[in-house]
N, C-alpha and C positions, 0 to 999 in steps of 0.2 A: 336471452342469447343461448345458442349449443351448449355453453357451460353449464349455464343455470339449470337449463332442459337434462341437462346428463346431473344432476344433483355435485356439481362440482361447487364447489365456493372459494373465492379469494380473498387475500387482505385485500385493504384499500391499496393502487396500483396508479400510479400517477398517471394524467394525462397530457401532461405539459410535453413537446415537443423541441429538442434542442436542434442543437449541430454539431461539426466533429469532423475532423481530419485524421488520417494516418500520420503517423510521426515516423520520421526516421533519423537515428543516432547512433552510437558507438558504448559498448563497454571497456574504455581506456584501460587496460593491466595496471598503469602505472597509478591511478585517480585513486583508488582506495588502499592500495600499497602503499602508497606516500603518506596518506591521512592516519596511517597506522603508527604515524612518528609523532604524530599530536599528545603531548605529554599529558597535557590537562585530562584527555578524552581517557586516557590509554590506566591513568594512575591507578583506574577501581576495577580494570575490566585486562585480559586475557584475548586477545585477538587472532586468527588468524583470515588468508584472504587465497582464497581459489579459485580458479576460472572454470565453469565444466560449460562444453559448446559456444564459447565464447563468450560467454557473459560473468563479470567475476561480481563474487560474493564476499562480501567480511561476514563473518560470524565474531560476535565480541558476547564472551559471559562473564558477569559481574563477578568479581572476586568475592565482595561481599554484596550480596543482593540488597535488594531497596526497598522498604518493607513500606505496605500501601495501608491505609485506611481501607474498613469493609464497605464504605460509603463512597462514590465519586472514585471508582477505580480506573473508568475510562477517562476522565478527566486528570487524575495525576497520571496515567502514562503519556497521555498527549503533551502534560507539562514535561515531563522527564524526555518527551522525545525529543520534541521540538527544539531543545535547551542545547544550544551548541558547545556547551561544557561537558555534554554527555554524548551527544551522538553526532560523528562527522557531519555537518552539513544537514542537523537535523530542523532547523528552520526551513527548509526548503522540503519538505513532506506536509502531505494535507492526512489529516487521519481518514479513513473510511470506514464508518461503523456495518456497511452491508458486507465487506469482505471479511471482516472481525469477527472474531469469536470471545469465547471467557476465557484462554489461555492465550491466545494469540491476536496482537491488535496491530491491524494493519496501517500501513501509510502508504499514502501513493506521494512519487515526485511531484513537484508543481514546475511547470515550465511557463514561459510567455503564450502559450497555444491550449494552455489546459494541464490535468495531470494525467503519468502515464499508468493505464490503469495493468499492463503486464509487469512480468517479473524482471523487466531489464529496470524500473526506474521505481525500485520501494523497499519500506522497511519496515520489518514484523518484528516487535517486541512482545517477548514471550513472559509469561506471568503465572507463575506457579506458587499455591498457598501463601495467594496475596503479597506477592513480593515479584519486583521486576527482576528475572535474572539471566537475561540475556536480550540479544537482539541480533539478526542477519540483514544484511544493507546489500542493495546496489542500488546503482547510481548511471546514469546516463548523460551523455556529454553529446555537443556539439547537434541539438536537437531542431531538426527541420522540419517544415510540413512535406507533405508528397503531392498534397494537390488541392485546390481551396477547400474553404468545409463548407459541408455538402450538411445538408437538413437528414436529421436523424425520428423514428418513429417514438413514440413514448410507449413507456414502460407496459402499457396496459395492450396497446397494439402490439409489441412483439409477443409478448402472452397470448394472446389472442391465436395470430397468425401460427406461432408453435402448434397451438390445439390445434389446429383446422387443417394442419398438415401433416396431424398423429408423430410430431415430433416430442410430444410431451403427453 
């Protein structure tokens, strides 16, 4: 291929083809305001919750942070996320290890349609020297499709097509 010919190399780059709709939803003011009364959630963590361009955000940091094993890091934060005594409504987030980093480990919302892969429906629990001590939430409500879903290219084809249009 052009790549190969231009001495470029990639990782392995899936082929598999899905599909996929736009969503459209709301960031309710009141949905994570209100969940900041949740005593259980609230007892070890520090909250506050702001909206900038309409989409609000909880910021909650751990009074006293959560100290992890150096083994299976991403595995106990998925536990701590997902664990609805810890984080509003955190069983309803799917982890995403490609958005993830070693401080920061992302979650995307899970809807009936899929999850939302922007920043109106997820939550990044932050990790510093091995201890979970914090986490920023939103949350999205009343989530619809915009139009059926429509066959999307795989991962290796939009790669592709980026080169071949000196987007990349």
């Amino acid at each position: 291929s052009e790549m190969k010919r231009d001495q470029i190399s990639l990782p392995p780059l899936g082929k598999t083809k899905s599909s996929g709709s736009y969503l459209a939803g709301h960031s309710d003011n009141t949905v994570l305001q209100s969940s900041t009364s949740n005593t259980v959630r609230t007892s070890n963590t520090t909250t506050t919750v702001k909206t900038t361009n309409g989409v609000e955000q909880l910021t909650a940091k751990l009074k006293t942070p959560l100290a992890l094993s150096r083994k299976g890091i991403a595995s106990q934060v998925r536990k701590f996320a997902t664990d609805t005594n810890n984080v509003w409504r955190g069983n309803q987030y799917e982890f995403e290890p490609s958005m993830s980093g070693r401080s920061t480990y992302v979650f995307c919302q899970k809807t009936r349609y899929g999850v939302i892969v922007d920043g109106h429906g997820r939550l990044e629990v932050t990790v510093r020297d091995d201890k979970v001590t914090g986490y920023t939430q939103t949350y999205a409500t009343n989530i619809t499709t915009m139009h059926r879903s429509q066959k999307l290219i795989s991962a290796r084809e939009a790669v592709l097509t980026l080169y071949r249009s000196n987007e990349i």
